[in-house]
C-alpha positions in Angstrom: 0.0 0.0 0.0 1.5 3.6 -1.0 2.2 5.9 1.7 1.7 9.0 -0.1 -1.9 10.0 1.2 -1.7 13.2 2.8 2.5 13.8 2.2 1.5 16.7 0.0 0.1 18.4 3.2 2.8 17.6 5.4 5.3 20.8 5.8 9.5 19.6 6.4 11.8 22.2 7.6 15.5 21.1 6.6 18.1 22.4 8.7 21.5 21.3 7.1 24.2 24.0 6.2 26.2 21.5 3.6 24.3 22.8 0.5 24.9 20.0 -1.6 23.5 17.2 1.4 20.7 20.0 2.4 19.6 19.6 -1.9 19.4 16.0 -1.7 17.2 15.8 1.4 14.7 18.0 0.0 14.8 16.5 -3.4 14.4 13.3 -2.1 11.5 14.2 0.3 10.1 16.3 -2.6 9.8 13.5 -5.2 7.6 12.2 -2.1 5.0 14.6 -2.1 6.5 16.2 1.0 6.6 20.6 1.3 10.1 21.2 2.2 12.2 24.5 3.5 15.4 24.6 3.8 17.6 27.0 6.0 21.3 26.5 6.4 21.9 27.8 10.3 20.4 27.8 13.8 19.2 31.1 13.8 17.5 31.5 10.5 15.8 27.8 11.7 14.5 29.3 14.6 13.1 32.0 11.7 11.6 29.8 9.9 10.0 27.9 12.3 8.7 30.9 14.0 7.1 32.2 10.7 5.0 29.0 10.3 5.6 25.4 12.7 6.8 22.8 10.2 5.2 18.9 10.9 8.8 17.8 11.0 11.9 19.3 11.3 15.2 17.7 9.7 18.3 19.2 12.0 21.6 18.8 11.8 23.7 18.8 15.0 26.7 20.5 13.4 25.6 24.3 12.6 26.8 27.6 12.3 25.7 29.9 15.1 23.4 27.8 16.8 23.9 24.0 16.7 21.3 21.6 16.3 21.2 20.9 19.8 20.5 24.2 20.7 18.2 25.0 18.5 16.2 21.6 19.4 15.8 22.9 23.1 14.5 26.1 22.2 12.2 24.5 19.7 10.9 22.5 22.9 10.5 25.2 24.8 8.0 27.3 22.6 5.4 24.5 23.1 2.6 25.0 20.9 -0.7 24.0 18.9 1.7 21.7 16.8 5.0 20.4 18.1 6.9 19.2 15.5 8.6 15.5 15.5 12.8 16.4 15.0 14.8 14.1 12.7 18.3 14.7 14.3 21.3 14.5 11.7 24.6 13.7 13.3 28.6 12.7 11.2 29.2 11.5 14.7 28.4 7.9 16.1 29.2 8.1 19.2 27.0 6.9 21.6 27.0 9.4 23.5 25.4 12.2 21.1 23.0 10.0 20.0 21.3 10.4 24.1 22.4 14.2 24.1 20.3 14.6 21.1 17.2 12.4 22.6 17.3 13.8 25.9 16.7 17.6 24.4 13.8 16.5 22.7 14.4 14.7 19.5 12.3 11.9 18.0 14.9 10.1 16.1 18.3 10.4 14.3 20.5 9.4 12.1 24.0 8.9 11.2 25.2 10.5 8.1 26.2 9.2 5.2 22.6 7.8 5.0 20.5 6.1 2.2 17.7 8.4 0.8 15.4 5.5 1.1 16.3 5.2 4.1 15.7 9.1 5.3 12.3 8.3 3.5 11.3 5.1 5.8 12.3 7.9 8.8 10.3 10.5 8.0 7.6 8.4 7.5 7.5 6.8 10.7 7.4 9.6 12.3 4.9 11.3 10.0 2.4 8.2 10.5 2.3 8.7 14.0 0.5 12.2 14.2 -1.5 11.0 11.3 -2.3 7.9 13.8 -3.3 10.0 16.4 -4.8 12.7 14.3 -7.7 10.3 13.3 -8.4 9.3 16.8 -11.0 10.6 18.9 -10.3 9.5 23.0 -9.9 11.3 25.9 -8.2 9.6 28.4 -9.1 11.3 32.2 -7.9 10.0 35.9 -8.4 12.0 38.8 -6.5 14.6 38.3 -5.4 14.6 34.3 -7.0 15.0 31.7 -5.1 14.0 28.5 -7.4 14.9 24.6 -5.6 12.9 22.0 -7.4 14.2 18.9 -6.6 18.0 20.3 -3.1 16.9 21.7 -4.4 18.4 24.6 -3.0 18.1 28.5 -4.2 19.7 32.0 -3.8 18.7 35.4 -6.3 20.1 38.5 -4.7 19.2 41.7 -7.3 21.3 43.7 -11.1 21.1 42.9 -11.6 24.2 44.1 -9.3 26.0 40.9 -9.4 25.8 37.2 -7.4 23.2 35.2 -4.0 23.7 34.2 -3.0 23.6 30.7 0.2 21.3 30.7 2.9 22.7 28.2 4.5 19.3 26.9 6.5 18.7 23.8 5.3 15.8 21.7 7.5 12.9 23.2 6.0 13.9 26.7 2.6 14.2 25.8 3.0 10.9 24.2 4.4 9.9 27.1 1.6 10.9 29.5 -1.0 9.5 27.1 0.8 6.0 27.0 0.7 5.9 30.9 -2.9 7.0 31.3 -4.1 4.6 29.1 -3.3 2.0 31.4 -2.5 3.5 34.9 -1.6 1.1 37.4 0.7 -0.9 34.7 4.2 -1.6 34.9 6.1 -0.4 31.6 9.3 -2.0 31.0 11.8 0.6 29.3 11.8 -1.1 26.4 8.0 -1.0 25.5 7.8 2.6 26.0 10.8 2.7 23.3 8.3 0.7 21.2 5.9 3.1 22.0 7.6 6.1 21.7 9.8 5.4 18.6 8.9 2.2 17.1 11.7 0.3 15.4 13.8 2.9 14.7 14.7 3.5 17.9 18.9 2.5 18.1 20.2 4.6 21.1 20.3 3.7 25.1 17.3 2.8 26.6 18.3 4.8 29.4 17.2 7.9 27.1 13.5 7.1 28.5 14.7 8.2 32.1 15.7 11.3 30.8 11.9 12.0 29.5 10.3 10.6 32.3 12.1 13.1 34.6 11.3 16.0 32.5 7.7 15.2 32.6 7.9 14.7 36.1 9.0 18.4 36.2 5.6 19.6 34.3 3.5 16.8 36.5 4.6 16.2 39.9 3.7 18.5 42.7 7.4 17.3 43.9 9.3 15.8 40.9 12.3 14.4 43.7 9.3 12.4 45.1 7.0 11.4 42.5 3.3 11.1 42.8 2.3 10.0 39.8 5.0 8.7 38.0 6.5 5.5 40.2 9.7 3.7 39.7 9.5 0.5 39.7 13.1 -1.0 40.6 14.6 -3.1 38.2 11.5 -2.6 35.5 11.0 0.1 34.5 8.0 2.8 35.3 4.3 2.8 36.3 1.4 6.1 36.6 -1.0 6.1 39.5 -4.0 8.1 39.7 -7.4 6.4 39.7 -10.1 7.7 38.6 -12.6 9.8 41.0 -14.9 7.6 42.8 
């Protein structure tokens, strides 16, 4: 079955400043069906993502100015109605810039040279996931969370007696949140919120996870140091508690 469906409405910002590997991404991704910009430092990426939020951004780690890890974080931090996914692009394969780049908020990576089918297959994983969660239509609530999946929507109301809070989450915390209210009380094994979070082209540490878990436990937890919500379960991995209101 052909993937191209909606590509044509799906917006890529390319952040690469070697001209001639910054062309091939976005004639590659073009001959998809995908809209693609292309900017060739970290400042004119923050720019162009300001003028209009791209579905997915493709971001080098080496850059002029501002490098791509940088320029993920701040990305992260302007939390909107669409968060993009970030494709991370990296010369380096050392393991340990492959969990710097995770832990500041990209989806994936990959090392370069790369295979433009395989930059494709990328890119299209993580594209099918907002188009996954785009078509449904749940609301998952416990006691004191509310989590919208169609309108990738979050709040928390800790006391009945004030309004809910909107929670500010980036996309791999949101994600996050929504896996673990879908099944509070269970016990998630590192691993399976890899599979959740990033499918099969996940290739880093799986210690990346603890990384997310403790900056949503930053946006969730009354006390992030002692968790409420969020429980570690030694040896395993983690489990949410918050039942629903009687």
């Amino acid at each position: 079955m052909s993937l191209f469906w909606q590509s044509q409405e799906m917006d890529i910002l390319i952040v690469e400043d070697e001209t001639e590997i910054a062309y091939l991404i976005q004639l590659t991704l073009e001959k998809e069906g995908f809209l693609c910009r292309t900017v060739h430092d970290g400042v004119s990426a923050l720019r162009a993502f300001t003028e209009k939020v791209p579905d997915l951004i493709i971001l080098d780690l080496m850059l002029p100015a501002l490098d791509g890890l940088e320029v993920c974080a701040r990305v992260r931090q302007k939390p909107g109605v669409k968060d993009p996914y970030i494709l991370m692009l990296t010369a380096k394969g050392e393991e340990v810039e492959r969990i710097i780049g995770l832990s500041t908020g990209a989806d994936d990576y990959m090392i370069k040279p790369f295979s433009p089918r395989e930059l494709v297959a990328r890119v299209r994983a993580l594209l099918r996931r907002s188009l996954r969660q785009g078509i449904q239509n749940h609301i998952n609530r416990t006691q004191h969370f509310v989590v919208d999946i169609e309108q990738r929507t979050a709040s928390r109301q800790m006391n009945a007696d004030h309004s809910p809070e909107t929670l500010e989450l980036t996309t791999l915390e949101f994600n996050l949140l929504s896996t673990f209210m879908s099944n509070p009380g269970r016990v998630w094994h590192r691993t399976q919120l890899i599979d959740k979070l990033w499918g099969d082209n996940f290739f880093g540490d799986e210690r990346v996870v603890d990384t997310h878990i403790a900056r949503l436990r930053k946006k969730i937890e009354p006390d992030p140091s002692n968790p409420t919500f969020i429980k570690t379960v030694v040896g395993v991995g983690y489990k949410f508690d918050d039942p629903l209101s009687a």
